[in-house]
PDB file of the backbone (N, CA, C, O) and the ligand in Angstrom, with CONECT records:
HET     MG  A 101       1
ATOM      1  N   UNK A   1     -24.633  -5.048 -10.936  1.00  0.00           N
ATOM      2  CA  UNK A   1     -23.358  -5.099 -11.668  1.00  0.00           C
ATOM      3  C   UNK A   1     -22.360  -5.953 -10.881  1.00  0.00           C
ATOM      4  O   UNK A   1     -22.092  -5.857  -9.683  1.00  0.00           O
ATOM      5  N   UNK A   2     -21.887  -6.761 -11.734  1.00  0.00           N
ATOM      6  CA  UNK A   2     -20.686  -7.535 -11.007  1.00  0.00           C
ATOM      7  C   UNK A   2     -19.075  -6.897 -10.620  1.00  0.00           C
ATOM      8  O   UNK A   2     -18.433  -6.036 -11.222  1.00  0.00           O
ATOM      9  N   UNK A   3     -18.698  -7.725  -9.310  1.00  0.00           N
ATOM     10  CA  UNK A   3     -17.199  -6.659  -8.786  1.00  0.00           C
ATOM     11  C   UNK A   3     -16.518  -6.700 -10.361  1.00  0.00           C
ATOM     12  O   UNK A   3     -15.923  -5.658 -10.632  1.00  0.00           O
ATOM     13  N   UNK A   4     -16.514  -7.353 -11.038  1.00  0.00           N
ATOM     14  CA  UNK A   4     -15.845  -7.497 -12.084  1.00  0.00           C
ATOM     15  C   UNK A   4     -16.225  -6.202 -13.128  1.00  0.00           C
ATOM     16  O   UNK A   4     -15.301  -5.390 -13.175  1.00  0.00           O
ATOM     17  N   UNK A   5     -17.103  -5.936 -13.760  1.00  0.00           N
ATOM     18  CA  UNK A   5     -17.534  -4.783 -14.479  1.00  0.00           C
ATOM     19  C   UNK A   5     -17.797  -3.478 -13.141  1.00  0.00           C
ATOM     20  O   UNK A   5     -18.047  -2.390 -13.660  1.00  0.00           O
ATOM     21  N   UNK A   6     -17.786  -3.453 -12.234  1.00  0.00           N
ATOM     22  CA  UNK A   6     -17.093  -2.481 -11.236  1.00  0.00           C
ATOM     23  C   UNK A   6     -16.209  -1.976 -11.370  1.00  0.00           C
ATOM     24  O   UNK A   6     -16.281  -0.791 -11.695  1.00  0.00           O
ATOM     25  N   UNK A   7     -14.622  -2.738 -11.156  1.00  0.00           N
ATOM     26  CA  UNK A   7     -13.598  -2.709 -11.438  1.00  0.00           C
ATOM     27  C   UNK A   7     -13.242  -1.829 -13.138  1.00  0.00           C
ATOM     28  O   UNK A   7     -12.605  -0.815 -13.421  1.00  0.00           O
ATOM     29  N   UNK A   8     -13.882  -2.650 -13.811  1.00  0.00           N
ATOM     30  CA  UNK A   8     -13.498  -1.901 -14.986  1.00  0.00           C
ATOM     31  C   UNK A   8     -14.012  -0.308 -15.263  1.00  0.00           C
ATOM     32  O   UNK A   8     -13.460   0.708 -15.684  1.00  0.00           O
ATOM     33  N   UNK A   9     -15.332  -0.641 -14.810  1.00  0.00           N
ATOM     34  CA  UNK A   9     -15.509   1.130 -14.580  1.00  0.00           C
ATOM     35  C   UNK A   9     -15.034   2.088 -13.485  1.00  0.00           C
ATOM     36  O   UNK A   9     -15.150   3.313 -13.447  1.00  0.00           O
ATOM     37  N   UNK A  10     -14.609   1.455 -12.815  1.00  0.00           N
ATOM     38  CA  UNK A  10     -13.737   2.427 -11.738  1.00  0.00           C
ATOM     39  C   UNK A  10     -12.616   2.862 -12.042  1.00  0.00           C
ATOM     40  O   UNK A  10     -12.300   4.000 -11.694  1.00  0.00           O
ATOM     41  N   UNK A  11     -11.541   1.863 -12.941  1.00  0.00           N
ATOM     42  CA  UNK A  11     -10.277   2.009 -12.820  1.00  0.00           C
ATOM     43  C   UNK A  11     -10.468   2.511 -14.352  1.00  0.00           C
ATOM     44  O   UNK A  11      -9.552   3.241 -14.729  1.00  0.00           O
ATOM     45  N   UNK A  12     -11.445   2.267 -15.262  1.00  0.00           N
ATOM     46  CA  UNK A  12     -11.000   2.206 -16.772  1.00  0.00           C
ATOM     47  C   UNK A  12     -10.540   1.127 -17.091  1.00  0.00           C
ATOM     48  O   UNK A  12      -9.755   0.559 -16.333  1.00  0.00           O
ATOM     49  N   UNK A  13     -10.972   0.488 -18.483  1.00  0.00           N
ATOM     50  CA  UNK A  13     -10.298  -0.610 -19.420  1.00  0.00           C
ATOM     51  C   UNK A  13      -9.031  -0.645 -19.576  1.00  0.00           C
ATOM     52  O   UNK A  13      -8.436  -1.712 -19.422  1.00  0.00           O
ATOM     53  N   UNK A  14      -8.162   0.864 -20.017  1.00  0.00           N
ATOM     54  CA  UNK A  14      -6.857   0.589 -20.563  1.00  0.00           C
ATOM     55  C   UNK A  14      -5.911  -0.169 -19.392  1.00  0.00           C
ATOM     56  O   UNK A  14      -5.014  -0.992 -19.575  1.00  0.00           O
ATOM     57  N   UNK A  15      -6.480   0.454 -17.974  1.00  0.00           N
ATOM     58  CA  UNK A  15      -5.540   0.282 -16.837  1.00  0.00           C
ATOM     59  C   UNK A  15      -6.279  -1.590 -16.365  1.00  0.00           C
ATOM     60  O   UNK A  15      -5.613  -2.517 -15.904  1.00  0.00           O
ATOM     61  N   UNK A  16      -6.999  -1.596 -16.521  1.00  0.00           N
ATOM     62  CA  UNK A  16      -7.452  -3.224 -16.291  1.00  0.00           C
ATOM     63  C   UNK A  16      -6.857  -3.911 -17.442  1.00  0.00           C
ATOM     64  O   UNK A  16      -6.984  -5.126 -17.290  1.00  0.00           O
ATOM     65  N   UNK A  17      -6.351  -3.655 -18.363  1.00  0.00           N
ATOM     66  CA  UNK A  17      -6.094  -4.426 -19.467  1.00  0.00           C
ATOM     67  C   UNK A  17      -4.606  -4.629 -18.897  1.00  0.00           C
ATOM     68  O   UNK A  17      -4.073  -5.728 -18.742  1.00  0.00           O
ATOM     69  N   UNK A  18      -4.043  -3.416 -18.620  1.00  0.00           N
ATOM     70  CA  UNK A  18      -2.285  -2.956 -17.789  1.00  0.00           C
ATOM     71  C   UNK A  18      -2.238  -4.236 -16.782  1.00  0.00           C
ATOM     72  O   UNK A  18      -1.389  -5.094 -16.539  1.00  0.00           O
ATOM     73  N   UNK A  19      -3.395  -3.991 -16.369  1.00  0.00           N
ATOM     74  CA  UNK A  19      -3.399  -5.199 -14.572  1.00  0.00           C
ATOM     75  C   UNK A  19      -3.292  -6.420 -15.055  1.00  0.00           C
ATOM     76  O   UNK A  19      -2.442  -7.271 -14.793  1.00  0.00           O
ATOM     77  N   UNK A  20      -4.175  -6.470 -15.757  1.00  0.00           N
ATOM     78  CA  UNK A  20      -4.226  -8.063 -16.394  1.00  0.00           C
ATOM     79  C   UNK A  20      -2.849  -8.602 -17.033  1.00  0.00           C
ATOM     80  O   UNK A  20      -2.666  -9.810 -16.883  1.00  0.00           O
ATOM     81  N   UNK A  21      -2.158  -8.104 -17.512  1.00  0.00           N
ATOM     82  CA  UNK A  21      -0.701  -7.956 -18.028  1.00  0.00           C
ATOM     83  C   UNK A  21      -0.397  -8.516 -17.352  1.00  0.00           C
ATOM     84  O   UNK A  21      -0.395  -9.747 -17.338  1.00  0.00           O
ATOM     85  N   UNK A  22       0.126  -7.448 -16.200  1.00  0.00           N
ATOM     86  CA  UNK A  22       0.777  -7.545 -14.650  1.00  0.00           C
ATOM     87  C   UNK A  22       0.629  -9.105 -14.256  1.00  0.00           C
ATOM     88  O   UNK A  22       1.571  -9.865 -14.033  1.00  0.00           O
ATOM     89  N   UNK A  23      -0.634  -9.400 -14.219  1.00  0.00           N
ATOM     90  CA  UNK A  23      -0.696 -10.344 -13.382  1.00  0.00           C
ATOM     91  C   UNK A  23      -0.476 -11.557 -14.007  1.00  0.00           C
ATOM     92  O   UNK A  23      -0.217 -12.535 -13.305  1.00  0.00           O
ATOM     93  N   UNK A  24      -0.529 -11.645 -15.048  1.00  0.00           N
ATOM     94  CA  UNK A  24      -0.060 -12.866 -15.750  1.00  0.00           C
ATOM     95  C   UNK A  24       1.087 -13.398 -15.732  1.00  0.00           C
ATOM     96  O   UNK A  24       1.376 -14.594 -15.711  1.00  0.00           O
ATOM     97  N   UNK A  25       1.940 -12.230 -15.741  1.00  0.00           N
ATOM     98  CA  UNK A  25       3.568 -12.008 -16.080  1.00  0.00           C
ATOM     99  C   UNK A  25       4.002 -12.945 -14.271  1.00  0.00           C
ATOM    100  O   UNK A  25       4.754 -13.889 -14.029  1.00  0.00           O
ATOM    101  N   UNK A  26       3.112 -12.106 -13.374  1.00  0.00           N
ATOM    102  CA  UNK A  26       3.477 -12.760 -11.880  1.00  0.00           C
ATOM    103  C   UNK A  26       2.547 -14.361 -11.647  1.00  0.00           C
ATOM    104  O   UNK A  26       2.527 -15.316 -10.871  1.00  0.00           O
ATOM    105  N   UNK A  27       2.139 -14.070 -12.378  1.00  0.00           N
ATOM    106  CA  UNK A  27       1.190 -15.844 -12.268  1.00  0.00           C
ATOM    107  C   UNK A  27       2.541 -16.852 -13.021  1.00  0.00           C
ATOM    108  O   UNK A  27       2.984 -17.864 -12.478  1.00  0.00           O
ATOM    109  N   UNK A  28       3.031 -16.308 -14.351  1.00  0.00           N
ATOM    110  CA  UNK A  28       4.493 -16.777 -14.901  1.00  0.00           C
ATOM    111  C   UNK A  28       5.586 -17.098 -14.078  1.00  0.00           C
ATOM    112  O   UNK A  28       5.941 -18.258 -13.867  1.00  0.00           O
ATOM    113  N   UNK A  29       6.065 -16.219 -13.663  1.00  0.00           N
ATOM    114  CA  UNK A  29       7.087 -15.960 -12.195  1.00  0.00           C
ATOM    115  C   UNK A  29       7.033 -16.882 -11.440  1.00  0.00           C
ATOM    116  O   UNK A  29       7.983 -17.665 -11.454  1.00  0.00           O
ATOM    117  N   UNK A  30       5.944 -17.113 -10.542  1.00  0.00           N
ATOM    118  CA  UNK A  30       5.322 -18.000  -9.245  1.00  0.00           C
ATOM    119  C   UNK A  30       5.870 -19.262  -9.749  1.00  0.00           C
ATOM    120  O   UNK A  30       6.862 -19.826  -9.289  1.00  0.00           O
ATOM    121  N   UNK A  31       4.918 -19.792 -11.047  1.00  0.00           N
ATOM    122  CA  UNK A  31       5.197 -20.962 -11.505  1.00  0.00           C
ATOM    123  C   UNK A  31       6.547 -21.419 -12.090  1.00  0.00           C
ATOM    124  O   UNK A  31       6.821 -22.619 -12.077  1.00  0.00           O
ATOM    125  N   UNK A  32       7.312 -20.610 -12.548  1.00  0.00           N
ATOM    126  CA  UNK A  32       8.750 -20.789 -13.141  1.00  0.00           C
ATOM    127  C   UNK A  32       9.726 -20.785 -12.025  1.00  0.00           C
ATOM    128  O   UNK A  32      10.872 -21.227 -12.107  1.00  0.00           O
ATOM    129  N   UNK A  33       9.256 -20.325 -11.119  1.00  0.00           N
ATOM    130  CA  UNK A  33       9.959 -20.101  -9.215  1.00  0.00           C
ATOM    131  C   UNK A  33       9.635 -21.272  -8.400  1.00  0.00           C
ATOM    132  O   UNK A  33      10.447 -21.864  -7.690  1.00  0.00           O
ATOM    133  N   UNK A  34       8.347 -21.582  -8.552  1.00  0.00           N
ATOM    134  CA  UNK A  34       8.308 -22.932  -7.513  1.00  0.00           C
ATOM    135  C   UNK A  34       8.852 -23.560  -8.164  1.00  0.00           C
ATOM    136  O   UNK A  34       9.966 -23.789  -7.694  1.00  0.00           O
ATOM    137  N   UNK A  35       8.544 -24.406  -9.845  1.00  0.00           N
ATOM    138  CA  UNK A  35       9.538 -25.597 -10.249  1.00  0.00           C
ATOM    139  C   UNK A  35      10.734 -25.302  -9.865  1.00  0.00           C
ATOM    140  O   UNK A  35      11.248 -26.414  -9.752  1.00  0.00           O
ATOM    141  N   UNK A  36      11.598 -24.456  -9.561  1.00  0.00           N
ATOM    142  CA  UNK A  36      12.284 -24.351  -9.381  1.00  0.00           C
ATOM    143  C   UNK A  36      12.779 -24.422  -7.509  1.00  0.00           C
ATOM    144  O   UNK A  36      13.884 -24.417  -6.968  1.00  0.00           O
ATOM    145  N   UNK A  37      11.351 -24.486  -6.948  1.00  0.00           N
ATOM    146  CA  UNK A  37      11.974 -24.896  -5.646  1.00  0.00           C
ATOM    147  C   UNK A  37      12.063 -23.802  -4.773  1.00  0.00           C
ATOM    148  O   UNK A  37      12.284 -23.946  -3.571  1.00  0.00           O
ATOM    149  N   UNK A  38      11.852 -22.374  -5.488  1.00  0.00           N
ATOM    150  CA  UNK A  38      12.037 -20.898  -4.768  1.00  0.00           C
ATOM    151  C   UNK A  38      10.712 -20.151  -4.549  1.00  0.00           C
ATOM    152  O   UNK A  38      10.517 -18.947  -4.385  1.00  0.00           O
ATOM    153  N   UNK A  39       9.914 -21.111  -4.586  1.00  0.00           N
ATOM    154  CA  UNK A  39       8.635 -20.822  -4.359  1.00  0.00           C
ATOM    155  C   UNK A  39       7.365 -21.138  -3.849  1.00  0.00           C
ATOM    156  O   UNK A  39       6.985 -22.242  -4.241  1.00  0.00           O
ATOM    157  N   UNK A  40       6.599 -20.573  -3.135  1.00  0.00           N
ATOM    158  CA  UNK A  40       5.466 -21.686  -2.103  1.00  0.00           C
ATOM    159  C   UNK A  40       4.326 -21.718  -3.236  1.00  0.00           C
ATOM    160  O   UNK A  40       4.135 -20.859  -4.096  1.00  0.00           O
ATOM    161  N   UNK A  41       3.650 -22.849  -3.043  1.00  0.00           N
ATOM    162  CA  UNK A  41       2.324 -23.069  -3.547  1.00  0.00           C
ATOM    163  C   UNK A  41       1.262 -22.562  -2.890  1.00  0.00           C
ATOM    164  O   UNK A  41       0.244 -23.208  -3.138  1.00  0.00           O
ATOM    165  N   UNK A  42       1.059 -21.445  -1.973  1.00  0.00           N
ATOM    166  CA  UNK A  42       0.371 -20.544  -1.363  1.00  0.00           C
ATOM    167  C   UNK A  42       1.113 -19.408  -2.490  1.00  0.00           C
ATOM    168  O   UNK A  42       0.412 -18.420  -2.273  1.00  0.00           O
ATOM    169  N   UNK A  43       1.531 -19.232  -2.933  1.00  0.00           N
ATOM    170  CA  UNK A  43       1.722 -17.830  -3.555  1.00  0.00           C
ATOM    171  C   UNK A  43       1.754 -18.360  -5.324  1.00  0.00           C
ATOM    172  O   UNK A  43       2.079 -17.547  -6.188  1.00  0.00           O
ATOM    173  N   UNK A  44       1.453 -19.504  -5.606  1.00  0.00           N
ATOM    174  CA  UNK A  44       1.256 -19.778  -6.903  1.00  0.00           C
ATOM    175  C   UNK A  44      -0.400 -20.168  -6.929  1.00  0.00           C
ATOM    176  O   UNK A  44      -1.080 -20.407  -7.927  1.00  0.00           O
ATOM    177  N   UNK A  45      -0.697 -20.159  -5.934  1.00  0.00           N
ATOM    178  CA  UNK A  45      -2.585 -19.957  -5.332  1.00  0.00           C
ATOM    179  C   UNK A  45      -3.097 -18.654  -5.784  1.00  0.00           C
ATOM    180  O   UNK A  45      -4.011 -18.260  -6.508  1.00  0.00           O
ATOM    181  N   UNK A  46      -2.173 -18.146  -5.090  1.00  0.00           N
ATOM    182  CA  UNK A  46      -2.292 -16.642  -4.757  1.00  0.00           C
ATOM    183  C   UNK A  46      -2.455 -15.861  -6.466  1.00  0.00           C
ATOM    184  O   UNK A  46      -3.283 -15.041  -6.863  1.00  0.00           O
ATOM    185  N   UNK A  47      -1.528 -16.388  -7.044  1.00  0.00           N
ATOM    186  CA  UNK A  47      -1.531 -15.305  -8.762  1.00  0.00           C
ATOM    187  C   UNK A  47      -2.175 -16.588  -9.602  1.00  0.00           C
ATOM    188  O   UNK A  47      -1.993 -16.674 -10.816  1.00  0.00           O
ATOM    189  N   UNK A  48      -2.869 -17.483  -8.936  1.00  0.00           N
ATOM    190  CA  UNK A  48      -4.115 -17.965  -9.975  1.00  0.00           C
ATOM    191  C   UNK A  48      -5.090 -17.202  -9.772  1.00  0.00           C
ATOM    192  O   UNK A  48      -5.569 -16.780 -10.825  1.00  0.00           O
ATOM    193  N   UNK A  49      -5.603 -16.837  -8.827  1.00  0.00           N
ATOM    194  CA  UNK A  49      -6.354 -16.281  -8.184  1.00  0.00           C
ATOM    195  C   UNK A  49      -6.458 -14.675  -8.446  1.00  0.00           C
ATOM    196  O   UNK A  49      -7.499 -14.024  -8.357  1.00  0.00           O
ATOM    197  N   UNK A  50      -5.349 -14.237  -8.738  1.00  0.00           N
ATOM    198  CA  UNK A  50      -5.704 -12.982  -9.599  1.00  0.00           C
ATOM    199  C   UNK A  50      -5.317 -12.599 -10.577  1.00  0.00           C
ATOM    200  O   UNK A  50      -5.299 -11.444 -11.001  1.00  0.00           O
ATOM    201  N   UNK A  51      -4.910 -13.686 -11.110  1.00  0.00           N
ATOM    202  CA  UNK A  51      -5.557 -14.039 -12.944  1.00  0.00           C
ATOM    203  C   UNK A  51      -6.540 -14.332 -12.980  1.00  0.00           C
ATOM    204  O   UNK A  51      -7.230 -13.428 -13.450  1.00  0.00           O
ATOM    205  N   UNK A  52      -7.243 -15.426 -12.653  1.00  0.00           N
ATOM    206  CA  UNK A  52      -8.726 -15.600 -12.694  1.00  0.00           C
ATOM    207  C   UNK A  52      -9.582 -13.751 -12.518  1.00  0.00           C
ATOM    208  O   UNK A  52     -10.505 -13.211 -13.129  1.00  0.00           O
ATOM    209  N   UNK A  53      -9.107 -13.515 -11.920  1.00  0.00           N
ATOM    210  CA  UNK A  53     -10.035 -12.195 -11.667  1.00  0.00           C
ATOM    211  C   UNK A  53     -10.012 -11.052 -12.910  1.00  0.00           C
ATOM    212  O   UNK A  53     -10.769 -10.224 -13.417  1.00  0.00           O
ATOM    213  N   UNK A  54      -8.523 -11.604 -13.071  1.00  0.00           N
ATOM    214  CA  UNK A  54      -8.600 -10.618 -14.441  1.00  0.00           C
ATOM    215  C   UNK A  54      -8.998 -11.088 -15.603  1.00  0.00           C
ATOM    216  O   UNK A  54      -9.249 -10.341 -16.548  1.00  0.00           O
ATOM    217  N   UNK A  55      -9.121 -12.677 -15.669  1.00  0.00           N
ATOM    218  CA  UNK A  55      -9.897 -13.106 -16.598  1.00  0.00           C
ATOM    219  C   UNK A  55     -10.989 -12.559 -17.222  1.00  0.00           C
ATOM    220  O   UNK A  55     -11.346 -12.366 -18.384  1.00  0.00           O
ATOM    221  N   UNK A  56     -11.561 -12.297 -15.741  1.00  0.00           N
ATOM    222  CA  UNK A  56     -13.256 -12.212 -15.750  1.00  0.00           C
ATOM    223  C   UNK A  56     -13.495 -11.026 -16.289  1.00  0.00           C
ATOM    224  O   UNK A  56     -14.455 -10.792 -17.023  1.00  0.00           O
ATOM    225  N   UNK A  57     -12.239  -9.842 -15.801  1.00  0.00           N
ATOM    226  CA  UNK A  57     -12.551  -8.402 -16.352  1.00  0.00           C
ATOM    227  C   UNK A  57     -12.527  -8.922 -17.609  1.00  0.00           C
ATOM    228  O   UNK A  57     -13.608  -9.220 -18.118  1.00  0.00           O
ATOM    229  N   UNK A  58     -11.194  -9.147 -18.412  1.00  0.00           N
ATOM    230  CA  UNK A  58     -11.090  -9.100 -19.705  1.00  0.00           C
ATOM    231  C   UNK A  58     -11.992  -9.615 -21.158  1.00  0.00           C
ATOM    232  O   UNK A  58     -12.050  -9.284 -22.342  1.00  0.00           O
ATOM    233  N   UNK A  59     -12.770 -10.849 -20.043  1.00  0.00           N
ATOM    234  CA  UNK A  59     -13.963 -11.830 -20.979  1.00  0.00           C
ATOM    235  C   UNK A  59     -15.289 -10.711 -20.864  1.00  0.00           C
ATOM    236  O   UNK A  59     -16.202 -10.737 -21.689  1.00  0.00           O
ATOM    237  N   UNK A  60     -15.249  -9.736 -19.723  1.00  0.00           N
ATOM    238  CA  UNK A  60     -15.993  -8.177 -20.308  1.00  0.00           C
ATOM    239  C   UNK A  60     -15.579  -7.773 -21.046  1.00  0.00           C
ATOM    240  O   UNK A  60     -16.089  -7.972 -22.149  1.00  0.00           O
ATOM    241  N   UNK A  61     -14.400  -6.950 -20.946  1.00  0.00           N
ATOM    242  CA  UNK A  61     -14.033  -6.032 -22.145  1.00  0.00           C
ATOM    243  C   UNK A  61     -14.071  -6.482 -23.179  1.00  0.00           C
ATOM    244  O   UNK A  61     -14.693  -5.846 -24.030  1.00  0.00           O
ATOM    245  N   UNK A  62     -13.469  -7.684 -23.539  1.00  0.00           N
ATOM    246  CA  UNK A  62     -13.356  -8.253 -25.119  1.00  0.00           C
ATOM    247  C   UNK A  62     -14.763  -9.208 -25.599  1.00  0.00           C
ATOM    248  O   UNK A  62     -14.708  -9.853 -26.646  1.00  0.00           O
ATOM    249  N   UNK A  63     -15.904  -9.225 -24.804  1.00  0.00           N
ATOM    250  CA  UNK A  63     -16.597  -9.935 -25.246  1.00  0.00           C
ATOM    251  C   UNK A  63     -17.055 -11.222 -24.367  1.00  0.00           C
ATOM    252  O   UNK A  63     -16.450 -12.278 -24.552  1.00  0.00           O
ATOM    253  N   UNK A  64     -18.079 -11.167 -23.440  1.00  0.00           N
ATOM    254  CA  UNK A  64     -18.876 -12.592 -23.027  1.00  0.00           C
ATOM    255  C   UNK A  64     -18.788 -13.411 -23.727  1.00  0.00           C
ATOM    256  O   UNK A  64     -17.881 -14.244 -23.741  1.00  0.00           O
ATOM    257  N   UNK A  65     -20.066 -13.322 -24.734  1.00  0.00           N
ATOM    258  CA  UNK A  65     -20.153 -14.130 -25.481  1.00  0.00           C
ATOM    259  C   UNK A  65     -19.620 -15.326 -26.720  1.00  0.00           C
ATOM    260  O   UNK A  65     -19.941 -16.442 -27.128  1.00  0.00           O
ATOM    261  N   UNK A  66     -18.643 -14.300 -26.968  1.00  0.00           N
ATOM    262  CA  UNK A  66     -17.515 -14.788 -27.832  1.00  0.00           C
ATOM    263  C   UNK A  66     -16.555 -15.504 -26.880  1.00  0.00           C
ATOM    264  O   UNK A  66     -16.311 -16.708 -26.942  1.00  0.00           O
ATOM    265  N   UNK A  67     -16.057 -14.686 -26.033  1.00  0.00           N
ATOM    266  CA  UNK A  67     -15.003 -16.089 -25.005  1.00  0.00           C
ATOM    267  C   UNK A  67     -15.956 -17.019 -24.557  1.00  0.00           C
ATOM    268  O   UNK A  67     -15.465 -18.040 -24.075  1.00  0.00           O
ATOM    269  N   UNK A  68     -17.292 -16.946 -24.583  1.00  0.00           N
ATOM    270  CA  UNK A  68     -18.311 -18.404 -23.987  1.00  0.00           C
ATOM    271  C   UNK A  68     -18.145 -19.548 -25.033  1.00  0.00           C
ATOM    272  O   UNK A  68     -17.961 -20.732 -24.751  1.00  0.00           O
ATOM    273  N   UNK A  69     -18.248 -18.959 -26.412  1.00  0.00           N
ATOM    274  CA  UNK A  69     -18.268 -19.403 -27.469  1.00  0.00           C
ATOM    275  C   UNK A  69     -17.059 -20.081 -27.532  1.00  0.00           C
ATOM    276  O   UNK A  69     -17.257 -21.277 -27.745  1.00  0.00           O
ATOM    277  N   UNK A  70     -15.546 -19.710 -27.401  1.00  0.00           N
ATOM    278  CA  UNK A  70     -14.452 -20.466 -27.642  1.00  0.00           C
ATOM    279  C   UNK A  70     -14.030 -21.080 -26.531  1.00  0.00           C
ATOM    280  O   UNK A  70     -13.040 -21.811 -26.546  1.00  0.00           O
ATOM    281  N   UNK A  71     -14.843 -20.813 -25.294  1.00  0.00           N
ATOM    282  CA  UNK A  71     -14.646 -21.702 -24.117  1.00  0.00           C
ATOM    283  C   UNK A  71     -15.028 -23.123 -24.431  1.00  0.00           C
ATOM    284  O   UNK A  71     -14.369 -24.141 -24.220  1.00  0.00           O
ATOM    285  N   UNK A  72     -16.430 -22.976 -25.074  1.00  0.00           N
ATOM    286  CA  UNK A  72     -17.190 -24.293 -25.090  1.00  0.00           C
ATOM    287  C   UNK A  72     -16.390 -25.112 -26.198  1.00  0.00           C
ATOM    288  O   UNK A  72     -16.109 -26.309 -26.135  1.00  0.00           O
ATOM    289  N   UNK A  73     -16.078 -24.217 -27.235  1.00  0.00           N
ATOM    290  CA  UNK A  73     -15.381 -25.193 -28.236  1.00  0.00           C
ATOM    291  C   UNK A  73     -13.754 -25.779 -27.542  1.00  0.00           C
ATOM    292  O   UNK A  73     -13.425 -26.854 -28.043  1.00  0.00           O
ATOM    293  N   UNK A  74     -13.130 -25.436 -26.896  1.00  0.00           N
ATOM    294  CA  UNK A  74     -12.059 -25.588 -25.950  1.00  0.00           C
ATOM    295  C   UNK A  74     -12.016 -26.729 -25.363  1.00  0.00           C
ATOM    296  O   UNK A  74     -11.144 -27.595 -25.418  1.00  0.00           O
ATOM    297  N   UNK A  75     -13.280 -26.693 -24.629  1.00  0.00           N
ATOM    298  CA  UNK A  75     -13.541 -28.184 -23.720  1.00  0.00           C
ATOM    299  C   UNK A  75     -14.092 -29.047 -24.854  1.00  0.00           C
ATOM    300  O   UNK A  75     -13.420 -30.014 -25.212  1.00  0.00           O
ATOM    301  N   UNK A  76     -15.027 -28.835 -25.333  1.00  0.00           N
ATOM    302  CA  UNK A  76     -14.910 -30.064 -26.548  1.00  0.00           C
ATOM    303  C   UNK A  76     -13.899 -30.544 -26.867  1.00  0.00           C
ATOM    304  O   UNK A  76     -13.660 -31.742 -26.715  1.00  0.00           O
ATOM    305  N   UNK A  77     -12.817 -29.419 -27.554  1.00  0.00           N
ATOM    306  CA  UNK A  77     -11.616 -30.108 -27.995  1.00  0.00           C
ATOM    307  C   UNK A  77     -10.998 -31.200 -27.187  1.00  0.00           C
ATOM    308  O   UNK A  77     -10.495 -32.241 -27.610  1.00  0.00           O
ATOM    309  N   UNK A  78     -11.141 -30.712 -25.716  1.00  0.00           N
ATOM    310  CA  UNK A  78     -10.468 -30.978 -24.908  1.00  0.00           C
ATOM    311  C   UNK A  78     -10.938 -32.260 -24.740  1.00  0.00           C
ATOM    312  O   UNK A  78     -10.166 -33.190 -24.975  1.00  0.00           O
ATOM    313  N   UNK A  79     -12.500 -32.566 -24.236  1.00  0.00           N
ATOM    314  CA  UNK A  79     -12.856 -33.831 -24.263  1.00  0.00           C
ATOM    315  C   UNK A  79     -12.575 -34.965 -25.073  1.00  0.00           C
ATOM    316  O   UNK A  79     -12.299 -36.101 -24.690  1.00  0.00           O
ATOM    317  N   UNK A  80     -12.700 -34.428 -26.516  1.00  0.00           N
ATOM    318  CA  UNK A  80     -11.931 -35.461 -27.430  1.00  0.00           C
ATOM    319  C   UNK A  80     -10.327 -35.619 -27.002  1.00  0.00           C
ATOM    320  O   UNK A  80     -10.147 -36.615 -26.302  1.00  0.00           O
ATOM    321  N   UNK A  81      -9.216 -34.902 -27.258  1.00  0.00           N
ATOM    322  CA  UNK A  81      -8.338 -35.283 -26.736  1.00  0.00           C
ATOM    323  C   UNK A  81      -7.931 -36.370 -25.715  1.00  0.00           C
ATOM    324  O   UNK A  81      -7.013 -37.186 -25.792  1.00  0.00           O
ATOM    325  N   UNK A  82      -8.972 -36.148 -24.605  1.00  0.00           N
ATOM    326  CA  UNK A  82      -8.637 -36.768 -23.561  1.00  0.00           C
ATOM    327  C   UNK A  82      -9.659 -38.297 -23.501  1.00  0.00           C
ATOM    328  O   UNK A  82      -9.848 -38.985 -22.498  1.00  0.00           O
ATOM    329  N   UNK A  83     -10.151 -38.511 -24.745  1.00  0.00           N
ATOM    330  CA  UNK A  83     -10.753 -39.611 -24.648  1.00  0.00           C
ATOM    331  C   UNK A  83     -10.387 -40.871 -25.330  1.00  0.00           C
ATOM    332  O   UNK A  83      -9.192 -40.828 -25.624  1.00  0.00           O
ATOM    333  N   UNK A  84     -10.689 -41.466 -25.527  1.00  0.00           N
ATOM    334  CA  UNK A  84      -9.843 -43.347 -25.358  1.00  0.00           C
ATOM    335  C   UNK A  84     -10.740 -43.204 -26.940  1.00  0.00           C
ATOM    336  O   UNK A  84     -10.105 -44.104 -27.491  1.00  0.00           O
ATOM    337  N   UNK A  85     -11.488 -42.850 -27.768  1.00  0.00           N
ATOM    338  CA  UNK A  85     -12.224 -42.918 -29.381  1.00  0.00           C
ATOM    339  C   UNK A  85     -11.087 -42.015 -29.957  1.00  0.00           C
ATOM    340  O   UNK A  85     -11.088 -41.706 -31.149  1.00  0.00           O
TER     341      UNK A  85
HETATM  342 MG    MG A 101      -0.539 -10.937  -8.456  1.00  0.00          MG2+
END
């Protein structure tokens, strides 16, 4: 089992879903604080880094496969966008 589905069974979904909140809101913060000059890029490292983690819980709880699924269509999009055709 991965630390990630660990986590969710240790703490419970509702409260990993709570965290994941949390951490977004401070991944928000960091970034709206450094443009602003009041903030280090070691600590806007820092709440990518545990967003990413809560990513990973949440692409459990709500579904692998389906966030694989709109991942891949994502970067497609994305590739077109970013291409010169
Ligand atoms: Mg954080």
């Amino acid at each position: 089992m991965s630390i990630y589905a660990e986590a969710i069974n240790f703490f419970g979904v509702a409260h990993q879903v709570g965290k994941a909140l949390e951490e977004i809101a401070e991944l928000k913060e960091a970034i709206e604080t450094f443009g602003e000059g009041k903030d280090t890029k070691d600590h806007v490292c820092e709440e990518i880094a545990d967003v990413k983690i809560m990513c990973l819980q949440l692409r459990i709880m709500f579904g692998n496969d389906i966030v694989d699924e709109w991942k891949l269509k994502k970067i497609e999009r994305l590739k077109r966008l970013v291409s010169d055709e």
